[in-house]
C-alpha positions as CSV (number, residue, x, y, z in Angstrom):
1,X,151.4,-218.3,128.7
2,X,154.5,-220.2,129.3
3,X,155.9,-217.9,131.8
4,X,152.8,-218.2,133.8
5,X,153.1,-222.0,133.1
6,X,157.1,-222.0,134.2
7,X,156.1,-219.9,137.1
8,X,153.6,-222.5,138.1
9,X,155.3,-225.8,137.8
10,X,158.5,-224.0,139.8
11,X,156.5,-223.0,142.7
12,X,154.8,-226.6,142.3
13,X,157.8,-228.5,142.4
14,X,159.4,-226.4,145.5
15,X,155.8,-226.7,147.3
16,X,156.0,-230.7,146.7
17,X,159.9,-230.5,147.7
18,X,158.7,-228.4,150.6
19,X,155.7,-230.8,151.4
20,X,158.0,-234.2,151.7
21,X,160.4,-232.7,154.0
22,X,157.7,-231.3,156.1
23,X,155.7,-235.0,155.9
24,X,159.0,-236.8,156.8
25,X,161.0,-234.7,159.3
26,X,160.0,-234.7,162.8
27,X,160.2,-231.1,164.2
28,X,156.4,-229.9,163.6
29,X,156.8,-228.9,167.7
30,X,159.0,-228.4,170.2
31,X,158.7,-228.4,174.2
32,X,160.3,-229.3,177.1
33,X,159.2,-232.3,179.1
34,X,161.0,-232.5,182.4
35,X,163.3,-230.2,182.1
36,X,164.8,-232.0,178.8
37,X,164.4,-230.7,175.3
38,X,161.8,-232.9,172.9
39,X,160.6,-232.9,170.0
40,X,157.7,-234.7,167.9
41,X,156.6,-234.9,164.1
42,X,153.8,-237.2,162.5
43,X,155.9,-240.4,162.8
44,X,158.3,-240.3,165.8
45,X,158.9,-238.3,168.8
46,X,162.6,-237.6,170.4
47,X,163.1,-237.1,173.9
48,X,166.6,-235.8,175.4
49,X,168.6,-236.9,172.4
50,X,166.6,-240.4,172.0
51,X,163.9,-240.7,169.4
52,X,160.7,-243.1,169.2
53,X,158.2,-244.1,166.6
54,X,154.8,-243.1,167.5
55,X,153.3,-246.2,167.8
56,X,149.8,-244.4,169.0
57,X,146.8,-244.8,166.5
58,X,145.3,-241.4,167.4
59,X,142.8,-240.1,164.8
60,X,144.6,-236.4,164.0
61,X,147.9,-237.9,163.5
62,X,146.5,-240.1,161.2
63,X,144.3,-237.8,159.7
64,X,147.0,-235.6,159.0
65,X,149.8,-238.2,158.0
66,X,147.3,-239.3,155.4
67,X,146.3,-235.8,154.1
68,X,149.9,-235.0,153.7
69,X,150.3,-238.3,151.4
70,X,147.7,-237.7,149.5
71,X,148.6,-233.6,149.1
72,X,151.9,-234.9,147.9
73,X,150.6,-237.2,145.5
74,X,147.9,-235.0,144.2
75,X,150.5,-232.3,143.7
76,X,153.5,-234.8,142.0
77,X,150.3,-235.7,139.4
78,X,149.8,-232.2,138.7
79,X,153.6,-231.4,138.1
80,X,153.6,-234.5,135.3
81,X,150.5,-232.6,134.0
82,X,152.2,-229.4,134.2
83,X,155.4,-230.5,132.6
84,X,153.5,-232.7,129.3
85,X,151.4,-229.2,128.9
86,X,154.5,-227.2,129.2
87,X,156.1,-229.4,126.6
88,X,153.0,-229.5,124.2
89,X,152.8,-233.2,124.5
90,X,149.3,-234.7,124.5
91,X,147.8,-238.4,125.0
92,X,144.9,-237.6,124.1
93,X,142.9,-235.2,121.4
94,X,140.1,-232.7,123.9
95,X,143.1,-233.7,126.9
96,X,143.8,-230.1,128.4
97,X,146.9,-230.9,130.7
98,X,147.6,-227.5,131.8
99,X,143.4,-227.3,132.8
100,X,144.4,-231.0,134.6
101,X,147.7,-229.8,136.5
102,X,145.9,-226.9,138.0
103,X,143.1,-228.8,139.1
104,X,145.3,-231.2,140.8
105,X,147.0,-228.3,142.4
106,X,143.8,-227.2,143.9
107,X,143.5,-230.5,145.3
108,X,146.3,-231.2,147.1
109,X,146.2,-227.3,148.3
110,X,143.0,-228.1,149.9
111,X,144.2,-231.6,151.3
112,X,147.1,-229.7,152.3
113,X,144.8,-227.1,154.4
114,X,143.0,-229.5,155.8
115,X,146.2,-231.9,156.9
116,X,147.4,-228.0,159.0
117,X,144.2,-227.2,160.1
118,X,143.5,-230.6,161.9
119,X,147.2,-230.8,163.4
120,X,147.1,-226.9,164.1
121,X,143.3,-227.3,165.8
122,X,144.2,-230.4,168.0
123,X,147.4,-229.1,169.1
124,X,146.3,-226.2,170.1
125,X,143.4,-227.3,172.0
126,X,145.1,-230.2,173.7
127,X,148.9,-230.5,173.8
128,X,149.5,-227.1,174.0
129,X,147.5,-227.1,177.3
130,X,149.2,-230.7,178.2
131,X,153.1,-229.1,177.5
132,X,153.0,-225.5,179.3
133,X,156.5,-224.5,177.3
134,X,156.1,-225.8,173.5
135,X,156.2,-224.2,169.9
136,X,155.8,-225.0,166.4
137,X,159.2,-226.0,164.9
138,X,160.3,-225.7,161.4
139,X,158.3,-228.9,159.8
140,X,155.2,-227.4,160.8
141,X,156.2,-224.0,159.0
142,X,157.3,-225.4,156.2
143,X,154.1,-227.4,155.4
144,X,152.1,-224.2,155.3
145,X,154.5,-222.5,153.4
146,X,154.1,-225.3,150.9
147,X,150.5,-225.0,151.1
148,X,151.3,-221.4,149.8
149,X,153.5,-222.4,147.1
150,X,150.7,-224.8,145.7
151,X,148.4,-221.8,145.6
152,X,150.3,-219.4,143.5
153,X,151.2,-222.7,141.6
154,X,147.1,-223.1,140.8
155,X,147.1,-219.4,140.3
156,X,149.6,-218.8,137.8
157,X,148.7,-222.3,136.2
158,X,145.4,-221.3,135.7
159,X,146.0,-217.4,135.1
160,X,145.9,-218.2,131.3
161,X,142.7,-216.6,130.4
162,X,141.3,-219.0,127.5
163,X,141.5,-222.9,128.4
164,X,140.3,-223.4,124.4
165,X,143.1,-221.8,122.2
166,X,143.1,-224.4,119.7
167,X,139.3,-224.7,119.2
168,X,139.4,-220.8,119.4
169,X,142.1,-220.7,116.7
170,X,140.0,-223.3,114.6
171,X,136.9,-220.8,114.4
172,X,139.1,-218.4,113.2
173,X,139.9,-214.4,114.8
174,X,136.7,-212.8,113.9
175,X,134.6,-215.4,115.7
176,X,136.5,-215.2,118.4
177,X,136.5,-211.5,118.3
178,X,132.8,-211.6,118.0
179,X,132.6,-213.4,121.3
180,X,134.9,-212.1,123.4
181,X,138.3,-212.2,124.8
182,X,137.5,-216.3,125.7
């Protein structure tokens, strides 16, 4: 159990890690406008060597800022979670953490999928027809590959196949063995 548990929170904490630098840095694409080499990320856009905040309310950025935020938050909740379960501490009596943590790393996988499919759809269908020579760049990568790491992070932390172990080990082994493996 706590290998699966260890496994989790570290691909967790690298997907979160992952998931700020993708949120803050500013190279989700690349292209060339006249001639010069730019670059843009959800909060500011550099042109030949000069950068600007994007002062623009347009919906996807937005959208996708506040996805990110929220991923990030939902998935920092779950690693608190994670770590009280992984170190047996409880607040409260029926409180399953490790249950908790991977349910909030479902969450912010799905706010995560959503926050990449709404940049990945609009800037496919518009910019990259407005810029003729552009590319994702490396902040844009590395938000999917922490949208990865908080899957296997919900997988491993909810691989464990009984969610009631103490209730099952209060009925005693041949109850349990009468119902099943859970």
């Amino acid at each position: 159990m706590y290998s699966f548990m260890g496994g989790g929170l570290f691909c967790a904490f690298m997907g979160n890690v992952l998931l700020v630098v993708s949120t803050a840095t500013d190279y989700w694409m690349q292209y060339r406008l006249s001639g010069s080499f730019a670059h843009q990320g959800l909060w500011r856009y550099c042109i030949a060597n000069k950068c600007y905040i994007q002062t623009d309310s347009i919906a996807y950025w937005n959208a996708t800022r506040a996805f990110m935020i929220l991923a990030a938050m939902s998935c920092f909740a779950g690693l608190i979670a994670g770590a009280l379960a992984f170190a047996q501490f409880s607040f409260f009596e029926r409180f399953n953490h490790t249950l908790a943590a991977g349910i909030l790393f479902l969450i912010s996988m799905f706010l995560l999928l959503i926050a990449m499919a709404v940049y990945t759809g609009v800037t496919v269908n518009f910019l990259g027809k407005r810029f003729g020579d552009w590319r994702f760049s490396w902040s844009y990568i590395l938000g999917w590959v922490a949208m990865f790491l908080t899957f296997f992070a919900d997988w491993l932390d909810l691989k464990r196949p009984c969610w009631r172990d103490d209730a099952k080990a209060e009925r005693g082994a041949e109850e349990s063995h009468q119902n099943g493996p859970c």
